[in-house]
C-alpha positions in Angstrom: -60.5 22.9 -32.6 -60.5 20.3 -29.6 -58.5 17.4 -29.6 -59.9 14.4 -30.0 -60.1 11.7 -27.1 -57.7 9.3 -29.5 -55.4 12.4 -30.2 -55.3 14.0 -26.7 -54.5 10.1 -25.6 -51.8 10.0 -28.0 -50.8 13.1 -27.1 -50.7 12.4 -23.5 -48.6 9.2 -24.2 -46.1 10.7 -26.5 -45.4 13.4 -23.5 -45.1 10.3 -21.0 -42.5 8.4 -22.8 -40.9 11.6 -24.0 -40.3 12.4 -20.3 -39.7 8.9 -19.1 -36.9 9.0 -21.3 -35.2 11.8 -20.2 -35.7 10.6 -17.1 -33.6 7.5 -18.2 -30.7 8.8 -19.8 -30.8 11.7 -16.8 -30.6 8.6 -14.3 -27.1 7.7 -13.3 -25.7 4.8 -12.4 -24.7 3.9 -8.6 -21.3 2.8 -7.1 -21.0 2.5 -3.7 -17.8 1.6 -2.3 -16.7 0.1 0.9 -13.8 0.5 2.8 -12.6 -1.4 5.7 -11.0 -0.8 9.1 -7.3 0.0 9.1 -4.9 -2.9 9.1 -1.2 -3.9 8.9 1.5 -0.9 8.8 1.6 2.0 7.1 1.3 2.1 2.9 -0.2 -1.6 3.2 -4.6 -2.5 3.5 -5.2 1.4 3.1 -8.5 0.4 2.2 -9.6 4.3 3.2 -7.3 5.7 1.2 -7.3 3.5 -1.2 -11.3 4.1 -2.0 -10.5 7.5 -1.9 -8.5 7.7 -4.7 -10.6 5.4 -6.6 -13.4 7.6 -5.9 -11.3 10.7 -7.2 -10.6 8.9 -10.3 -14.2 8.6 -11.2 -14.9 11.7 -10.4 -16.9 13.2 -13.2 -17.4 9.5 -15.7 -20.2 10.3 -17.7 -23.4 8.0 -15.9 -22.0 7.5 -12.9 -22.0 8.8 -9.5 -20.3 7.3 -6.7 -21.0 6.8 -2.7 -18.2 5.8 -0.5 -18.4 4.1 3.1 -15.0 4.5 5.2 -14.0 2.5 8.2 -16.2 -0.4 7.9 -19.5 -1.4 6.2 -22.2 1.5 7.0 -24.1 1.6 9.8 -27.2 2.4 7.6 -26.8 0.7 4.8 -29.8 2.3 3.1 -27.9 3.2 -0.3 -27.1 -0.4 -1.4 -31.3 -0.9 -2.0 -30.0 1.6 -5.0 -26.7 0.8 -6.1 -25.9 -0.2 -9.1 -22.7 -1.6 -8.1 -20.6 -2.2 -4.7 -17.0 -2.1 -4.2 -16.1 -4.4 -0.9 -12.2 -3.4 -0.2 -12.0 -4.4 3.3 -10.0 -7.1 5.4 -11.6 -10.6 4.9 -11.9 -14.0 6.4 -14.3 -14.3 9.4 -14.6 -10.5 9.4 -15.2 -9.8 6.1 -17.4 -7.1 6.1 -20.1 -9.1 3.9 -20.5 -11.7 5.7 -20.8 -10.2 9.3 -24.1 -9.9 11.6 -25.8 -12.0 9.0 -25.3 -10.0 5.9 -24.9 -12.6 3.7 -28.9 -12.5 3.7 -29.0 -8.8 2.9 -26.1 -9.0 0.3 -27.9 -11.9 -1.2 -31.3 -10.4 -2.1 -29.3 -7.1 -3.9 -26.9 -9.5 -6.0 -30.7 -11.6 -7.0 -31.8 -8.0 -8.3 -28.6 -7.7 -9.9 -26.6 -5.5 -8.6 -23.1 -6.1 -9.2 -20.5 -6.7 -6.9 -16.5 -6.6 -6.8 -14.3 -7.4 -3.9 -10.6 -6.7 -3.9 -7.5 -8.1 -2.2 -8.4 -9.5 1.5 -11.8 -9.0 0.5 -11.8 -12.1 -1.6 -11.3 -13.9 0.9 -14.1 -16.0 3.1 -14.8 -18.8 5.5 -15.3 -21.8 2.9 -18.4 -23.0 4.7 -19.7 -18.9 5.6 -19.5 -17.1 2.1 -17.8 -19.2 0.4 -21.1 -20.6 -1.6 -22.2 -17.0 -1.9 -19.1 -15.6 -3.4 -19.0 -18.2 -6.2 -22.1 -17.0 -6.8 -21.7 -13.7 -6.9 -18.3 -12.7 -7.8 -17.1 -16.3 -9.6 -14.7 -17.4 -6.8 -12.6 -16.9 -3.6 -9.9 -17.1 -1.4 -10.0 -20.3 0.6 -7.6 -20.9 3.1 -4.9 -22.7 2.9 -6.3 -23.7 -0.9 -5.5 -20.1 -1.8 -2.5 -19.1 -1.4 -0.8 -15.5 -1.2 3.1 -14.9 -1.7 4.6 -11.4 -2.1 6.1 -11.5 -5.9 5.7 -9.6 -9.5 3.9 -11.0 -12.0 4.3 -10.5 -15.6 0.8 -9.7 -16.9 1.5 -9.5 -20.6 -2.0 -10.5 -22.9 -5.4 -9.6 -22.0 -8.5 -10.8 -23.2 -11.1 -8.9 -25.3 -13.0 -7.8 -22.4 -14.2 -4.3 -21.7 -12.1 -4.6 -18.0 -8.9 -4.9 -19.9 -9.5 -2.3 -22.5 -6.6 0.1 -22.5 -4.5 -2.0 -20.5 -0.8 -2.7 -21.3 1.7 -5.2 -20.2 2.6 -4.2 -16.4 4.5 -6.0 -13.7 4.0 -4.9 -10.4 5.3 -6.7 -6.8 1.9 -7.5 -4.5 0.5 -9.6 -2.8 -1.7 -11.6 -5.5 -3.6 -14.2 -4.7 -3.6 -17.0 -6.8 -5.9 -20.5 -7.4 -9.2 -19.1 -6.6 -11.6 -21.5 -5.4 -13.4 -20.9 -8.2 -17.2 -22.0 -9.6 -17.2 -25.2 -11.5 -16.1 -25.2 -14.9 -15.2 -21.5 -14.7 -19.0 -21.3 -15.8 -19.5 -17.2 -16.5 -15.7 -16.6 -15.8 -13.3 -14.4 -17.7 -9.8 -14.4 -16.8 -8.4 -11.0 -16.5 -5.0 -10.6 -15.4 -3.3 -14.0 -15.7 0.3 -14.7 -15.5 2.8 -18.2 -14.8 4.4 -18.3 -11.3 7.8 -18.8 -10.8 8.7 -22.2 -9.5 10.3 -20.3 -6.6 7.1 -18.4 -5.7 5.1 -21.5 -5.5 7.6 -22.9 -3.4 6.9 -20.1 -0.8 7.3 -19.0 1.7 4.2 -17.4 1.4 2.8 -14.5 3.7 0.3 -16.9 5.5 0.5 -19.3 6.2 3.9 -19.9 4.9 3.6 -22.8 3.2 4.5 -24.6 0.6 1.4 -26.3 -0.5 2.2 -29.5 -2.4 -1.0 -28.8 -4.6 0.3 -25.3 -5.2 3.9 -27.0 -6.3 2.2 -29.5 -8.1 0.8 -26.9 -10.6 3.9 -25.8 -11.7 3.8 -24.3 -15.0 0.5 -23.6 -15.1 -0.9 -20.3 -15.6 -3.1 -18.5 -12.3 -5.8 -15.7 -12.7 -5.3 -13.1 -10.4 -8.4 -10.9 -11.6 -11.8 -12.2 -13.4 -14.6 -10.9 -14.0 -18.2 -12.8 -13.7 -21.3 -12.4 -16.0 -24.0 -14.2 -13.7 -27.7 -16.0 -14.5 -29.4 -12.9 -13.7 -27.3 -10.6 -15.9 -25.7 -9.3 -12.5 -22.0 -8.6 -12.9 -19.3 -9.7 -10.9 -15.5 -9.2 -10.5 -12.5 -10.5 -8.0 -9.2 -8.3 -7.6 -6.2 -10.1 -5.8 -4.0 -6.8 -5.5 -4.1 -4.1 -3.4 -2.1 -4.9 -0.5 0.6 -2.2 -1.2 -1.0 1.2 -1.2 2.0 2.5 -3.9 0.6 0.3 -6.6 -2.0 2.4 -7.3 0.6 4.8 -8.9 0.8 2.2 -11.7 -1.7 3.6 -15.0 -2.2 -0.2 -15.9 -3.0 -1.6 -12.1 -5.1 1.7 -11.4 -6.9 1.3 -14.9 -7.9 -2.4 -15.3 -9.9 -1.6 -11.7 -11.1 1.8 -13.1 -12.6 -0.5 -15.6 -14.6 -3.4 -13.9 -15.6 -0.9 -11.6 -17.3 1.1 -14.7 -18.1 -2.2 -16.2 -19.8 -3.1 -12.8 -22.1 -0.4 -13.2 -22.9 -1.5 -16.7 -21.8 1.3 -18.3 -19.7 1.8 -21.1 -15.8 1.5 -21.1 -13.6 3.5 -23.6 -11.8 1.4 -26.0 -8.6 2.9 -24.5 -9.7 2.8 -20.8 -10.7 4.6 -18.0 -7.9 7.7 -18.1 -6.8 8.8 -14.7 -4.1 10.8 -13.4 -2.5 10.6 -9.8 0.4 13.1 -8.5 2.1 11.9 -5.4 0.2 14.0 -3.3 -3.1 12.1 -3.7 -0.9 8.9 -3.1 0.0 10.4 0.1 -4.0 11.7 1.1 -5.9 10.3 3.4 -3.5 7.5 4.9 -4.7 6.1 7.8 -2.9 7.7 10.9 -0.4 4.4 11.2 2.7 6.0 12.1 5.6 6.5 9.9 7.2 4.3 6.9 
């Protein structure tokens, strides 16, 4: 017998959503990372590498598929109009690869769609008056100079918060270059302190890398805790997240400093984070891949 109009509409609608949801849970998310130019010697800013072997450690998440840019933000940029996510690990300041050639304008209308966005190490870091707006905006804060400031020492990051970044993640204590007192937005509004940890009165007393310092607002906060990576829920639902380390290349053997990254960049994406982490493994020959050619160390 024929189908009815109203049944074969039905019909026809059931078959739509059935696909359409397929389609969904088919559809993975996107990450694309960013890695800058080479800088400094060899085993520190490999951002190259460094992307690399994030990229390798994703390989294969459930939902998620990954794009990487090396040596620089892409000439055609045409996969951040659908990315899910962007990792920005690049040298910072004036040349900050986001803020460059007027990108701030392209940047701006992704993160207003929501796309999330994480910088990491020297990519925190922007002219106050040229990003500096933006990446309170989008990310919660940022390195401003000579507010910031970045001395070489080993925090002791021992409690977490009940955030999906830090699930997993065990007390660690790693020597870096983090960053600490974040120009950060107002009221930490949308702010959750990741790794946090209490400065030595001899690290806040510098020297620090640069400038050397000290800062009497930096020695004036003795005591006081620092957060050297947040994470950012935004108006929009957009997602951001700030990462001080990075400078040494070797830290990356850590499980803890390789994991609580694994995670915001998962988290990013919007996409579920195991209660114990993102597992990775790393063998000294992926810490020794694709170093950029800067001689020996």
């Amino acid at each position: 017998m024929p189908l009815s109009r109203r049944a074969f509409l039905a019909t026809s609608a059931a078959i739509t959503l059935h696909s359409s949801l397929a389609y969904s849970a088919d559809k993975k998310k996107k990450l694309v990372m960013i890695a800058g130019t080479p800088s400094h010697g060899p085993g520190d800013h490999e951002f190259n590498a460094g992307v690399r072997l994030l990229e390798k450690c994703l390989k294969g998440y459930p939902g998620l598929e990954t794009v990487v840019f090396l040596n620089g933000y892409p000439k055609d940029d045409s996969a951040l109009d659908t990315a899910d996510a962007i990792l920005c690990f690049a040298d910072g300041g004036g040349n900050h690869p986001l803020v460059r050639e007027k990108r701030l304008e392209r940047i701006g209308k992704l993160m207003a769609k929501g796309v999330g966005l994480m910088c990491a190490h020297y990519g925190v870091e922007v002219p106050k008056d040229l990003g500096g707006p933006e990446f309170k905006d989008w990310i919660g804060g940022y390195y401003e100079h000579m507010y910031s400031c970045n001395p070489m020492w080993a925090p002791e990051f021992k409690e977490f918060p009940k955030h999906p970044i830090a699930n997993g993640v065990k007390p660690f204590s790693v020597k870096d270059e983090w960053y600490f007192n974040m120009r950060f937005r107002d009221g930490m509004k949308g702010i959750t302190p990741i790794l946090s940890a209490k400065p030595a009165d001899t690290v806040r007393d510098g020297p620090y890398v640069y400038p050397q310092g000290p800062y009497k607002h930096i020695q004036d906060a003795k005591g006081q805790p620092e957060t050297m990576m947040w994470a950012l829920e935004r108006e929009n639902g957009g997602r951001g997240a700030g990462f001080t380390g990075g400078h040494h290349h070797r830290n990356w053997k850590d499980d803890n400093y390789r994991k609580v990254v694994l995670n915001a960049l998962v988290w990013l994406c919007k996409l579920d984070v195991p209660k114990d982490g993102v597992k990775s493994e790393v063998t000294e020959e992926d810490m020794r891949a694709n170093l950029d050619p800067k001689g020996k160390k």
